[in-house]
N, C-alpha and C positions, 0 to 999 in steps of 0.2 A: 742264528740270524737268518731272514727269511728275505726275499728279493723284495717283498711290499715295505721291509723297512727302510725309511731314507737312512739307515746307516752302511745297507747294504755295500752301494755304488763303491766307496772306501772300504769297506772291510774284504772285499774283492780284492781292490788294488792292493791291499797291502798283501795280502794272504799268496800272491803270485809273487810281489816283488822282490829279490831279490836282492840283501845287504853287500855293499862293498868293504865292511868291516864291523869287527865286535862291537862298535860302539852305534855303527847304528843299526847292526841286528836287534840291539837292544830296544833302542827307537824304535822299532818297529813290531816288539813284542811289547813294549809298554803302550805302544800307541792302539793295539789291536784290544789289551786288555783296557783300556782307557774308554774306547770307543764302545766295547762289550756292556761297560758297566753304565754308563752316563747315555740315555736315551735321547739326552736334549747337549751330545757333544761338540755342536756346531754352534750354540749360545752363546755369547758372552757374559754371561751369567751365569754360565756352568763353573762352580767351583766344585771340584780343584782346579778345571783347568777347562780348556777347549784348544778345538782343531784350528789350526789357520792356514793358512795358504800362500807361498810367496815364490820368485821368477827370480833366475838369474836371466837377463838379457843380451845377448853378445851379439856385436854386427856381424855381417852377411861370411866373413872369412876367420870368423874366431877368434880376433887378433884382438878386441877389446870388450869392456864389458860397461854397461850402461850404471853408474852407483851413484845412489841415494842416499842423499845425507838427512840424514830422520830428523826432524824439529823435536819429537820427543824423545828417540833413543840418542840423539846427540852421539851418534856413530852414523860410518857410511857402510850401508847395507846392500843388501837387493830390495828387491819390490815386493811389497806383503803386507798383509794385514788379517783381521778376525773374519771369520765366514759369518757371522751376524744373519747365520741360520741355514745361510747356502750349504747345503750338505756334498757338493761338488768340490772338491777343494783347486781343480782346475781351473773353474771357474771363478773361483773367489783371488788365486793369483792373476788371472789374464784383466779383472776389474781393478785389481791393487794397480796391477802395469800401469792400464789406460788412465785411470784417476791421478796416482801421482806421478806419469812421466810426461803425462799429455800426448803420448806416442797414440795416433790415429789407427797404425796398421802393426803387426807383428805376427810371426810365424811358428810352428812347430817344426822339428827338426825333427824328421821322419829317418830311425825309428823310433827317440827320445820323447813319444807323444803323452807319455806316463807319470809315473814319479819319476824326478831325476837323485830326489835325495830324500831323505828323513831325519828329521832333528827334534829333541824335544828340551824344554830349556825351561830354568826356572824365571817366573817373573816377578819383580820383588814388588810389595806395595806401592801404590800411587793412586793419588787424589781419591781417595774412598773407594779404591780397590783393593782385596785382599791379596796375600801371596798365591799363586797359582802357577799351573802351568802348559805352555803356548806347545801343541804337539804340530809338528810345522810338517807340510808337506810339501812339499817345491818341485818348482817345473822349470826346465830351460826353453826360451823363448827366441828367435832374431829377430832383429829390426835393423834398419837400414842405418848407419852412424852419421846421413845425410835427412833424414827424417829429423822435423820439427821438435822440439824437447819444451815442455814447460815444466817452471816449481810452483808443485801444487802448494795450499797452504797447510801441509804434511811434513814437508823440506824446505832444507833451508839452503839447499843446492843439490844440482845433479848435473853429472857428467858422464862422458865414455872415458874408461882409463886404461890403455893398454894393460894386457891381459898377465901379463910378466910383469906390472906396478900393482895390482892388486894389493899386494899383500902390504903394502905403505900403508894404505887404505884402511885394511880392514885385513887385520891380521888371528882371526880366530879360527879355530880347527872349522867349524863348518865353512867358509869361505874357503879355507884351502881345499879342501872335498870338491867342492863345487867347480873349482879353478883346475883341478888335479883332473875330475872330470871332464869337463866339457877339453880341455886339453887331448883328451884319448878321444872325445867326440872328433874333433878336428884331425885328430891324426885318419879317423875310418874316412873321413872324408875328402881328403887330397886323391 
């Protein structure tokens, strides 16, 4: 892969990034060979699968996390959705954030400016979509838990939830990653 490909930008990031477990070394060796083989992996059209993009968001001191209650996934998530071409996958969580949280302003957490996880997950049919699957690449974000919040017409609510109730929430192995995470984030940061 060559730097004029727009697959480049990602297959960089992942090729540096660094797993915090077997399971998402793996994510990130299916994701590299995923992205390798599918030229148009940023599509939503792309079956088997395509890349997407999504944010944990935690306010200013770590202590909650911003959660999305999906109108379609009918779970409380983070923020994300399909890169619909954007070959950034940065970019495609920071547009997920600002569309469905209506948060104006949000931060990076320097040195967390990268991937902060990798997930890939299968997605079963719906409304004349086939089986496929979402190779997810997620960023952690802050915003301010006094900042403006709207439900986009994505959600069917959203709130901040202390960051030790998560798991009430939204009890699956990538959430707890994420949660386990940005936990050791906040610890470098006191």
């Amino acid at each position: 892969m060559n730097f004029t490909d727009k697959r480049y930008f990602l297959y960089r990031h992942l090729k540096d990034y660094k797993s915090i477990d077997k399971q998402e070394e793996e994510s990130r060796l299916e994701t590299i060979k995923f992205i390798e083989s599918n030229e148009n992996c940023f599509d939503r059209t792309c079956i088997p699968g395509h890349v997407t993009g999504s944010a944990l968001v935690v306010n200013e001191d770590i202590t909650e996390v911003l959660l999305n209650y999906h109108a379609k996934v009918k779970k409380w998530i983070q923020f994300g959705g399909h890169s619909d071409g954007e070959n950034n996958p940065f970019n495609v969580a920071l547009r997920e954030t600002f569309e469905e949280s209506g948060l104006k302003e949000v931060k990076f957490i320097y040195p967390y400016t990268g991937i902060f996880l990798l997930d890939h997950h299968p997605i079963p049919a719906h409304n004349g979509e086939l089986d496929h699957i979402h190779y997810d690449v997620s960023i952690i974000l802050m915003a301010k838990n006094s900042d403006k919040i709207n439900i986009s017409n994505e959600s069917k609510d959203i709130k901040w939830v202390k960051i030790e109730d998560v798991e009430k929430y939204n009890s699956r192995d990538k959430m707890k990653k994420m949660i386990k995470k940005a936990l050791a984030i906040k610890s470098t940061l006191i």
